[in-house]
C-alpha positions in Angstrom: 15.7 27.5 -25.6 16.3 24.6 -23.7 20.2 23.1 -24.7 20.8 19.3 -24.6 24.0 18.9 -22.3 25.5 15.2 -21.7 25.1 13.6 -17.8 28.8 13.8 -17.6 29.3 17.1 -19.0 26.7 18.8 -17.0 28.6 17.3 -13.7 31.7 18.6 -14.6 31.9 21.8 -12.7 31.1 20.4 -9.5 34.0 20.5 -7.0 34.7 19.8 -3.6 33.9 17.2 -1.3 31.6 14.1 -2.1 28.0 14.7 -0.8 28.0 11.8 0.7 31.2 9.1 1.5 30.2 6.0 2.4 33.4 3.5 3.7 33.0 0.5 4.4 29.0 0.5 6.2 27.9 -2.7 7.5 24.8 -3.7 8.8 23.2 -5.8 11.0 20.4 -6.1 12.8 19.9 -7.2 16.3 17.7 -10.9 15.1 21.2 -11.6 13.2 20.2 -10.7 9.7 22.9 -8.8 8.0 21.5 -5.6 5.1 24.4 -5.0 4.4 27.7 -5.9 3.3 30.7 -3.6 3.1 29.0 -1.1 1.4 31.9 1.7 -0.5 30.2 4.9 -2.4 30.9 8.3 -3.1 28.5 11.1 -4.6 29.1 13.9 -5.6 27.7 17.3 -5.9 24.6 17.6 -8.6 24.4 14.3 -9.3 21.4 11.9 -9.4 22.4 8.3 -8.2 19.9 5.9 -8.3 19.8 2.3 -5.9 18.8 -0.3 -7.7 17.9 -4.0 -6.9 16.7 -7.0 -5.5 14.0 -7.0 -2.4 15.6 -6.9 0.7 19.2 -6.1 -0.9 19.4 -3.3 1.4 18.5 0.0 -0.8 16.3 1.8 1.9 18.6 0.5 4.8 22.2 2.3 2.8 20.0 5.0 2.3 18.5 5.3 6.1 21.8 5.0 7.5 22.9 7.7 5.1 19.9 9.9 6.2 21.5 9.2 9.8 17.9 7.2 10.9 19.9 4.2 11.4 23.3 3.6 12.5 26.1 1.1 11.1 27.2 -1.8 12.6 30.2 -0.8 10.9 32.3 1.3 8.7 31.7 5.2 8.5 29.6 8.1 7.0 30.8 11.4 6.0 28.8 14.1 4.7 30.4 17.0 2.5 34.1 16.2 4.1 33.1 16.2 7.5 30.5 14.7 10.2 27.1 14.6 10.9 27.8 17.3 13.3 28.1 20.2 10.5 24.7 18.6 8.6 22.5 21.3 8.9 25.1 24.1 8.1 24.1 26.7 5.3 25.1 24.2 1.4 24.6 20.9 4.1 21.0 20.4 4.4 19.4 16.9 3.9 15.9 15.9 3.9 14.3 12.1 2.9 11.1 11.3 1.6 9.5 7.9 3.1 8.1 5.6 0.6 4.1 6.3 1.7 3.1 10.7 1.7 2.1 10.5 5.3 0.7 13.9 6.1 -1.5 15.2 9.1 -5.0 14.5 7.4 -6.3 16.7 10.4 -4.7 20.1 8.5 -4.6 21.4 5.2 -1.7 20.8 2.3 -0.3 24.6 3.4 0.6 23.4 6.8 1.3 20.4 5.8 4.0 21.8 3.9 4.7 24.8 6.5 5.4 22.0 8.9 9.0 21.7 8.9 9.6 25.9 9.0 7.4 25.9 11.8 9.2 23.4 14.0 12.9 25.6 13.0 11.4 28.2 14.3 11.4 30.2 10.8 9.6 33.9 11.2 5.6 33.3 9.7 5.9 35.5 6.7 9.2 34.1 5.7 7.5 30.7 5.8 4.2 31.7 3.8 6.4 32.8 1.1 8.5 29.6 0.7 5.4 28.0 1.2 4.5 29.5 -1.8 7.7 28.9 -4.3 7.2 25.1 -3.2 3.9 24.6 -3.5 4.3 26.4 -7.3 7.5 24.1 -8.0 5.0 20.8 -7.6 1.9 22.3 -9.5 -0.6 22.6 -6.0 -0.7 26.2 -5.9 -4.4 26.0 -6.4 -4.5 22.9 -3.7 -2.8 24.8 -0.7 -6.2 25.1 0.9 -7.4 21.4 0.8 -6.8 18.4 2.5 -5.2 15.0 2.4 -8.1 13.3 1.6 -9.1 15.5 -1.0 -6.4 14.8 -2.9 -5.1 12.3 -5.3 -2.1 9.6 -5.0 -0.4 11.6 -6.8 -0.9 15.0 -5.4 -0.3 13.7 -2.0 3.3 12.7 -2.9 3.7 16.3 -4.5 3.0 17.7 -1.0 5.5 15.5 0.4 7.8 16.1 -2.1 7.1 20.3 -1.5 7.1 19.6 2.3 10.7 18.5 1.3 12.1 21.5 -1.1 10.5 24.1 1.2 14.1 23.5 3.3 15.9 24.5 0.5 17.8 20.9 0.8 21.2 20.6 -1.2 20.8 16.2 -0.7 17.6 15.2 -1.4 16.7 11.3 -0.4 13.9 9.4 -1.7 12.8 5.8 -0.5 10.9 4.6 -3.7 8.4 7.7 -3.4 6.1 6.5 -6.6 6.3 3.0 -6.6 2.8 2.9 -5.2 1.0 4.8 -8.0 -0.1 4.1 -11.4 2.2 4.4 -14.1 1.3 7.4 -15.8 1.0 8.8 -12.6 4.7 7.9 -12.0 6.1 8.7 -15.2 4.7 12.6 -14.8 6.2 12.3 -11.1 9.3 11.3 -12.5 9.7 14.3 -15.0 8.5 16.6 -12.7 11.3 15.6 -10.1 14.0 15.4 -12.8 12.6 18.6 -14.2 13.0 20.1 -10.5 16.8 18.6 -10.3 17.7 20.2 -13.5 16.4 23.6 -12.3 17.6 23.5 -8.6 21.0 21.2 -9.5 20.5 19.3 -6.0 22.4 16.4 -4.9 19.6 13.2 -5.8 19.8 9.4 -4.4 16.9 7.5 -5.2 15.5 4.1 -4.5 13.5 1.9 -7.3 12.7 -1.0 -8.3 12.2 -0.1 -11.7 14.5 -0.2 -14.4 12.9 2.0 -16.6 12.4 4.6 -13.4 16.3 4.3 -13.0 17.3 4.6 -16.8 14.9 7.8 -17.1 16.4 9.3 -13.9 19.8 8.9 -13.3 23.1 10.2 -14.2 24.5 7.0 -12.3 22.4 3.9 -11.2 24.4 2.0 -8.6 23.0 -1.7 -8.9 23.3 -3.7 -5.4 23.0 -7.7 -5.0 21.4 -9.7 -3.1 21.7 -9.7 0.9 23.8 -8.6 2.2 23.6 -6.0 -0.2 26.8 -4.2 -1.5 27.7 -2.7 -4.8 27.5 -4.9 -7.3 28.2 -2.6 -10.3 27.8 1.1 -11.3 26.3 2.1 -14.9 26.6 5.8 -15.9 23.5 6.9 -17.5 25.1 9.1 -20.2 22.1 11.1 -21.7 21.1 14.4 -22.2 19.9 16.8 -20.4 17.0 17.5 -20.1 15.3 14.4 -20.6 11.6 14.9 -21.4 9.5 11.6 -22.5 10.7 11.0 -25.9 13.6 9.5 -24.7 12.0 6.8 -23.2 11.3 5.7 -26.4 15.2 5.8 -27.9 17.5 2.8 -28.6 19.7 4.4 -25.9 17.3 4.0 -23.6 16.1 0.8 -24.5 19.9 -0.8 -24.7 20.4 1.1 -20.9 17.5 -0.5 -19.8 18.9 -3.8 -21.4 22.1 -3.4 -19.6 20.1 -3.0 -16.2 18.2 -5.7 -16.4 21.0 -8.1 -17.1 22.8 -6.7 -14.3 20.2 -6.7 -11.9 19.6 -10.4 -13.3 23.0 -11.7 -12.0 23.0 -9.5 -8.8 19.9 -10.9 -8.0 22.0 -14.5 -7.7 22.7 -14.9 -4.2 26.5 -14.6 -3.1 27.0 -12.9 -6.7 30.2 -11.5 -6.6 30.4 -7.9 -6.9 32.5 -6.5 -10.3 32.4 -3.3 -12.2 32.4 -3.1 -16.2 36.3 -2.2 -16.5 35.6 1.1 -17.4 37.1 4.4 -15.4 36.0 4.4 -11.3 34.8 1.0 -11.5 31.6 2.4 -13.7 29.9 1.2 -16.5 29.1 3.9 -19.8 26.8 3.8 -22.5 26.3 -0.2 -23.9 27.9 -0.4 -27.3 27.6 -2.2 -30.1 29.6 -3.5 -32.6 29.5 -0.2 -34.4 29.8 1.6 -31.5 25.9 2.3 -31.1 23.7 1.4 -27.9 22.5 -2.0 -29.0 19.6 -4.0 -26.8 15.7 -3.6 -26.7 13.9 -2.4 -23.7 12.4 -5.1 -22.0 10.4 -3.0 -17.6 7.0 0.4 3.4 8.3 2.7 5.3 5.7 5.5 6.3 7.2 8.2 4.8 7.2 12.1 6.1 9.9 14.2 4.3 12.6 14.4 7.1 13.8 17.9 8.8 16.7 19.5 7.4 19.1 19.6 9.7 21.0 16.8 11.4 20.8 13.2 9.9 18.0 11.2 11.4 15.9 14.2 12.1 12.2 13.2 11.4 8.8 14.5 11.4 
């Protein structure tokens, strides 16, 4: 039987490095515009952060530069303690997931997903079988023998998604996979992935737009301002685990989701400074009431191929 265990409780016995240590990133491209600010993060191992904000604040540029498919202008990445050169190492791998599915349409979902053993190189029966475990972790079992085209939204980001687990990745990035599909479609999706952190206890960082996405996902939503993006304040989503749809319907959610939006309101000012809620490592917890209760109502590309594990900005 399944046990309800708090975010921060179920985070407690991770140790070592951060994931991922971002100091002081910059960027800017070469027209002039600056994405980023100084941009300072740490995650760290089994959690599921969240980027929330404004267009352009810089959520999918923090989160390339991270994957290693862009670089800096300035300030420095580090990856489980050390540089990009150990990524790749057994416990180091990282793979992203692009906004849009983007697989071969010429072959079926099997190779689709077989793609990325292929190219390391992994022996053919080893790579069936992971095939396999992934394809059954996303619910396509039955679909490994049809193509793109024959399947839906949906199931097309599954396959990306699989392409993704089948390297056994401890830091899994996702650019805004669902925001293109419906929203029941996206609410499954989200389940199923939280579902498949829960199991697997991954390293997550996600990119939304949605509030509700964020609220339903995260142990930690990291809410950026406007350009040049930096961190404008970080709200711990404290709620059980695991999370199945009835919470979306909870006053806890609804006052998180309160709390979002009203951040995400004044970080979408430009120049807003950045601030954090005076609570412990500059992070927000549950909103509270006067009785101590959550208070608050709820109110709401890039082509995308899941990346190679292996070193950052490795790409298929």
């Amino acid at each position: 039987m399944a046990v309800d265990t708090p975010a921060t409780d179920a985070l407690q016995g991770a140790v070592g490095p951060a994931v991922v240590d971002v100091r002081g990133v910059e960027k800017r491209f070469a027209n002039g515009t600056q994405a980023l600010a100084p941009v300072d993060l740490a995650v760290r191992p089994g959690e599921f952060v969240t980027l929330l904000g404004p267009s352009g604040c810089g959520k999918s540029t923090l989160l390339r530069a991270i994957a290693g498919l862009t670089q800096p202008s300035a300030g420095a990445l580090r990856w489980w303690g050390g540089d990009a050169g150990h990524v790749g190492e057994p416990g180091r791998k990282l793979v992203f997931v692009f906004q849009d599915a983007t697989l071969m349409p010429w072959t079926r979902v099997r190779a689709n997903v077989r793609l990325p053993l292929d190219l390391a190189g992994v022996p053919r029966d080893e790579a069936d079988a992971r095939v396999d475990a992934s394809l059954a972790l996303v619910g396509l079992a039955k679909f490994d023998r049809h193509y793109p085209r024959e399947l839906s939204g949906g199931m097309q980001m599954r396959t990306s998604i699989a392409r993704a687990l089948v390297t056994e990745p401890d830091l899994l990035l996702l650019d805004e996979p669902f925001g293109a599909l419906d929203e029941i479609t996206r609410n499954k999706l989200d389940a199923d992935l939280l579902e498949l952190w829960w199991r697997k206890r991954f390293t997550v960082m996600f990119v939304t737009h949605s509030i509700y996405e964020a609220v339903f996902l995260s142990t930690r939503v990291v809410v950026m301002s406007a350009r040049p993006g930096r961190v404008f304040r970080e709200i711990v989503i404290d709620a059980p685990h695991p999370r199945t749809e009835a919470f979306r319907v909870t006053q806890e959610f609804a006052a998180y989701a309160k709390l979002l939006s009203e951040c995400l309101m004044e970080a979408s000012t430009e120049g807003a400074p950045s601030r954090n809620a005076g609570a412990p490592n500059g992070t927000a917890g549950a909103p509270q009431g006067n009785d101590g209760a959550p208070d608050g109502t709820a109110g709401a590309s890039s082509r995308g191929v899941a990346a190679m594990a292996g070193k950052p900005g490795a790409s298929a």
